[in-house]
Steps between C-alpha positions, in 0.01 A plus 500: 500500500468608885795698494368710196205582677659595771657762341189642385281741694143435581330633140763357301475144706114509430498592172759164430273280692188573305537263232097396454220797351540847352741677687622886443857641613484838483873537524682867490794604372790305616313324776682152388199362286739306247626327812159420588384365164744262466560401864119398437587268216734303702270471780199420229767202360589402852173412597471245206322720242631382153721772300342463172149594673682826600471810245628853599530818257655854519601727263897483360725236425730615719209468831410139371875377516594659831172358642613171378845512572397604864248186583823274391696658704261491813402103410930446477679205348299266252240717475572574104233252373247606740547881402488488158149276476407854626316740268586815593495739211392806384121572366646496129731228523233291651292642213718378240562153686069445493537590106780289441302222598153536377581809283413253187091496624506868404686441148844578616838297338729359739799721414323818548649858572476753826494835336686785719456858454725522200366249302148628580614864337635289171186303478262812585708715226466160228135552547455847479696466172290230347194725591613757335591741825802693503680369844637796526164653597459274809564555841649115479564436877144722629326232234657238647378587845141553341546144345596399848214632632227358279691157556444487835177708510622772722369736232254482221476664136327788645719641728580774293778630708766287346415632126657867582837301613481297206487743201643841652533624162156426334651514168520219192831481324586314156623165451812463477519352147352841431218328276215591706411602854524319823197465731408712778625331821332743746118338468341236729434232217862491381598476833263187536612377145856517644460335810346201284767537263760490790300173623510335175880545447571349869271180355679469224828541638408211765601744791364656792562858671514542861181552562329189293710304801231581744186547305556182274571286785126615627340456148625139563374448868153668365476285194667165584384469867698160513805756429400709868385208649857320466677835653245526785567145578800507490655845726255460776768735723548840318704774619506826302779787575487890436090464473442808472680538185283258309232579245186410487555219200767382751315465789204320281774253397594449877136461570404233235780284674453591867121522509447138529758389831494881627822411686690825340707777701571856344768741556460832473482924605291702343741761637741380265241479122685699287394352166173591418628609136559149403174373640573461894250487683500544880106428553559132399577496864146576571374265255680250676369537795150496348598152252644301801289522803636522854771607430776506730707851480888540684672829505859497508600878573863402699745686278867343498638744250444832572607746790258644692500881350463296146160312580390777698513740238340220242220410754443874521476546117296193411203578749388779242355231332132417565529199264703270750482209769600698764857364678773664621885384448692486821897442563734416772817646307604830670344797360785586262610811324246760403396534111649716312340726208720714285433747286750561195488747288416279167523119423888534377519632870326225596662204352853646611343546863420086463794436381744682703267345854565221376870504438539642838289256692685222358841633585383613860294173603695252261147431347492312178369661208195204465401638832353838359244484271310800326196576384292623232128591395588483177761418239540840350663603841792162481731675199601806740575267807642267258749776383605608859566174577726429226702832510512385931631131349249353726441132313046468490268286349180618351226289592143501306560549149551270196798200508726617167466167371070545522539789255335436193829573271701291695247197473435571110908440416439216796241352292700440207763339705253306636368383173825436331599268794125295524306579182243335691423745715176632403543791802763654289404426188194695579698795593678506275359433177341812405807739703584683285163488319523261218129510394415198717171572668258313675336324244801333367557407889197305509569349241839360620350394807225304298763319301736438857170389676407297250843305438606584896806624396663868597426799299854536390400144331187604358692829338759247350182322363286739349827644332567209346148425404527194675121579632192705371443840650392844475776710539525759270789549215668788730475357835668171361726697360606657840490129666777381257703815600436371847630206498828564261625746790406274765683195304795767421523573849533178624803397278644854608481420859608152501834604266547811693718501839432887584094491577446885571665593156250260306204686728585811406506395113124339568390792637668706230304305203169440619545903517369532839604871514286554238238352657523721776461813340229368289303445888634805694442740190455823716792421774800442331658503858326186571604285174826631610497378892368164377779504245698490760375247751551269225857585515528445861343158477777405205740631748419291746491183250853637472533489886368138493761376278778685621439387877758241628230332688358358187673253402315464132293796396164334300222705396259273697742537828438860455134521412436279812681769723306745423190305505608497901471837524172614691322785521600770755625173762924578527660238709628515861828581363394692242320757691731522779652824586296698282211804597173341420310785305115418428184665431295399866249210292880361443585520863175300636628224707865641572677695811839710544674598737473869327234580319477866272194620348564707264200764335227488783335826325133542391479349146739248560383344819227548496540437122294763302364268255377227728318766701340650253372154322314425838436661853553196628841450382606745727458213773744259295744787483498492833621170546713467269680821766442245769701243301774724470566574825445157616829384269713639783623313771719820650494789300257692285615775305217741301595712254251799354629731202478878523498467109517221274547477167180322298537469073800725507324769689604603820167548756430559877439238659244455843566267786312140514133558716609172641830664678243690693343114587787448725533613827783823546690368848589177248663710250813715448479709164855656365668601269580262204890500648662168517780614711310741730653509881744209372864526479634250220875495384498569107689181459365219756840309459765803592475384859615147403785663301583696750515234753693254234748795377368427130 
């Protein structure tokens, strides 16, 4: 361990050392805290403290296995064992791992579901129908951030704010049997009834949404104090990354398990909260102090990314805000190039502008293209750039939106794959059953699960059961009706895939009979175009069955060899190799956490950074704007580019567009404006090979 310390200076070395009482790291950009966090592991392990006492949390995945991967790599050989009686997770998966345990003290089944996104628009639309309300009439994803909010208590019933989002249109429509009309969805009460609704259906289902990971865990810690007592006894070191990202229910949950030992270290910057809209909250810093006394607080403001110009102009911009521990990043890399803001004429300007720097740079400096990385305020501004950089054939990876295989088509046809192979798989079944709508609703649900609870057998059992009338039950003539259906195409299926050799072609029929197009047009009623797009993705993903079984790797194509590929497939996370040699674009939440070489901002304008919206929701957004500017700039290690429109064009209309009040933030003698021209003062040959022709006499 000496030599690691050695290497770290006198902040970092401290902050490793103190292993015993609250500690705080305030730690700014790209002053090495990762290093530091798991440097203090190993030394917390080499001085005898047991692993499985040892509990650390961040945000992603992706910052949980590097974190892990890194303290093996600093313990060395053997260390395997020792590593993985770690817990170092993130605040959901740790969630889920406290429910799968003791989930069955709040009435949970073993087997039960995490909801994403997607399936919390299906189930939120299967409840609105069986109320009566035309889905069509909801704002589905605002509701589901209202839901959200209730959950977690960030908001209450009478916040009347969210109702405007909710029902722009204030008008009823009809059913759309036609029979009789549809209930208003714009009033408080139905909103209530549909929140309970929404509850009720996650029950039933035996599944949880994202946010019933952290407040369920708490229910149990608050009702079954044996529950927190176990947790508290048994992480008495707890280390908690990116703290100034966590919510309130978060840092409650940290609390009920640190409070006792009070031997707990969190990393954060308030400089760096930039996710207040999914219930950050950068004053649980101040309640931390408060909860732990003495508290012992460590400032790590050493920068080892930046240049000098880079932090100088983000120091300069971040002390407008008067919500802030006051520190101030410093650098011993040279000063570096100046920033540069540009100022095309519109965003198709702009996006060639990127593109064309980018092309150049890499030919002049022999940069790769994963060195550059650009970013965005928003996702309306990506398709542009996108198009520039595919008509420059500069290869890019989008970062921050939705995996392909997470879209909701694509894990409906999934589904039935999934239930043809495992009939037991109540997950799929679930999804399945009722898409397209059969007339299966939630009462003939429950009763299926009472019948597979009773006999503890799957669902797909119980169906087979109360088909056969093999059991007493409740289900109506129709709905049994529909079962049967269900089961002859999932039983025709099966004998179609195990006697067919060509697995895309028998996917295509599936999705052919159970009429899925149908079905689409049926839910996206006023956008054809949408039906249509989804159409399509469901072609792509038979494609790539197609692609599965055609690839020479694979030595025998199976359905279940194919189903658990793309079960490997994670959200937004490309491998190494994957994501080599491609320009990273991201909106600047995406970018938290990474650095290029070459960063571009693209859009720093009034209304988009600041954004509009945010601003006008709350004064005091204005401050989070601000940072999320001082994240930007902060991605660079060498070079910042700016970009600011003259025009840009904003729901097909073109409009003038203003400079970003936060340009004005940064000192002038650190920036170079110009013109948005790539090759300005640069002489470039039109074809970068013709000297190596030349000198070859090819």
């Amino acid at each position: 361990m000496d030599h690691l310390l050695e290497r770290l200076n006198p902040q970092q070395r401290d902050a490793v050392l103190t292993i015993d009482g609250p500690l705080l790291i305030i730690a700014g950009a790209g002053s090495g805290k990762t290093g530091v966090i798991t440097t203090r592991i190993a030394y917390m392990l080499s001085r005898g403290i047991p692993p499985e006492s040892i509990l650390a949390m961040t945000f992603t995945n992706k910052a949980a296995g590097e974190m892990k991967e890194r303290v093996k790599e600093i313990l060395g050989e053997g260390a395997g064992k020792t590593a993985s009686a770690l817990t170092i997770s993130t605040f959901h998966a740790f969630g889920l791992s406290v429910l799968r345990r003791y989930g069955r003290l709040l009435g949970y089944r073993p087997n039960f579901t995490v909801y994403d996104t997607g399936d919390q628009v299906a189930l939120l639309k299967e409840a609105a129908r069986e109320l009566r309300i035309d889905p069509e009439e909801l704002e589905v994803y605002n509701l589901l951030q209202l839901f959200s909010g209730i959950k977690t208590e960030r908001i209450t019933w009478q916040d009347e704010r969210w109702y405007a989002m909710l029902n722009p249109s204030g008008k009823s429509s009809q059913d759309k049997s036609g029979e009789e009309p549809s209930r208003g969805a714009g009033s408080i009460s139905t909103f209530q009834e549909l929140y309970r609704s929404y509850q009720e259906h996650l029950i039933t289902f035996n599944a949880v949404d994202f946010d019933d990971l952290i407040m369920q865990p708490l229910t149990l810690f608050r009702e079954h104090p044996k529950v927190q007592g176990h947790y508290a006894d048994l992480y008495r070191y707890v280390l908690v990354d990116e703290f100034q990202d966590t919510s309130t229910p978060q840092y409650n949950l940290l609390y009920q398990i640190a409070r006792e030992w009070k031997n707990v270290c969190v990393v954060g910057d308030d400089d760096q909260s930039i996710y207040s809209w999914r219930g950050a909250d950068y004053s649980n810093i101040e309640r931390f102090e408060k909860d732990f006394l003495r508290v012992k607080e460590i400032k790590l403001e050493r920068n080892y990314r930046s240049t000098g110009g880079i932090l100088s102009a983000a120091n300069a911009v971040i002390s407008n805000n008067t919500n802030r521990k006051e520190k101030a990043l410093w650098t011993q890399i040279d000063g570096g190039n100046l920033l540069e803001l540009s100022f095309p004429d519109d965003d198709g300007a702009e996006a060639s502008f990127i593109a064309e720097k980018i092309k150049l740079r890499a030919y002049q400096e022999s940069l790769a293209y994963d060195s550059f990385g650009i970013l965005i305020r928003t996702n309306s501004q990506a398709r542009v750039i996108e198009e520039a950089l595919l008509e420059a054939d500069i290869p890019y990876r989008m970062s921050g939106g939705q995996s392909f295989f997470q879209r909701k088509e694509i894990k409906d046809i999934a589904g039935y794959l999934r239930i043809i192979l495992n009939p037991d798989d109540d997950v799929s079944l679930l999804r399945t059953i009722n898409t397209p709508r059969r007339g299966i609703g939630r009462r003939t649900v429950e009763a299926l699960h009472e019948i597979a609870d009773e006999r503890k057998i799957s669902l797909y059992s119980a169906i087979t059961l109360a088909v056969h009338r093999e059991v007493d039950h409740s289900i109506g003539k129709g709905p049994l009706g529909a079962l049967e259906e269900y089961l002859e195409l999932t039983a025709r299926y099966q004998e179609r895939f195990s006697e067919s050799k060509h697995l895309a072609a028998t996917t295509e029929r599936l999705a052919t009979e159970i009429d899925y197009w149908g079905y689409l047009v049926q839910e996206f009623q006023k956008s054809e175009r949408a039906a249509k797009a989804k159409w399509k993705n469901i072609g792509f993903f038979i494609r790539s069955i197609d692609r599965y079984e055609q690839n020479p790797d694979v030595l025998e194509p199976t359905l279940q060899g194919y189903l658990n590929r793309i079960s490997l497939q994670t959200r937004d996370e490309l491998s190494p190799e994957e994501a080599a040699g491609k320009v990273n674009l991201m909106t600047i939440h995406a970018a938290k956490g990474l650095e290029f070489d070459v960063v571009f901002l693209a859009g720093v304008e009034e209304g988009i950074i600041p954004h509009q919206r945010a601003v006008e929701e709350s004064e005091g957004n204005l401050e989070e704007e601000r940072r999320l500017f001082y994240v930007a700039i902060t991605r660079a290690r060498q070079q910042l580019y700016m970009t600011s429109c003259r025009r840009r064009q904003v729901q097909g209309e073109m409009i003038e567009a203003v400079p970003s009040p936060f340009i004005e933030e940064i000192p002038a003698e650190l920036m170079l404006k110009t013109l948005a021209d790539p090759t300005a003062g640069v002489e470039m040959p039109e074809d970068p090979f013709a000297a190596l022709k030349a000198h070859f006499g090819s």
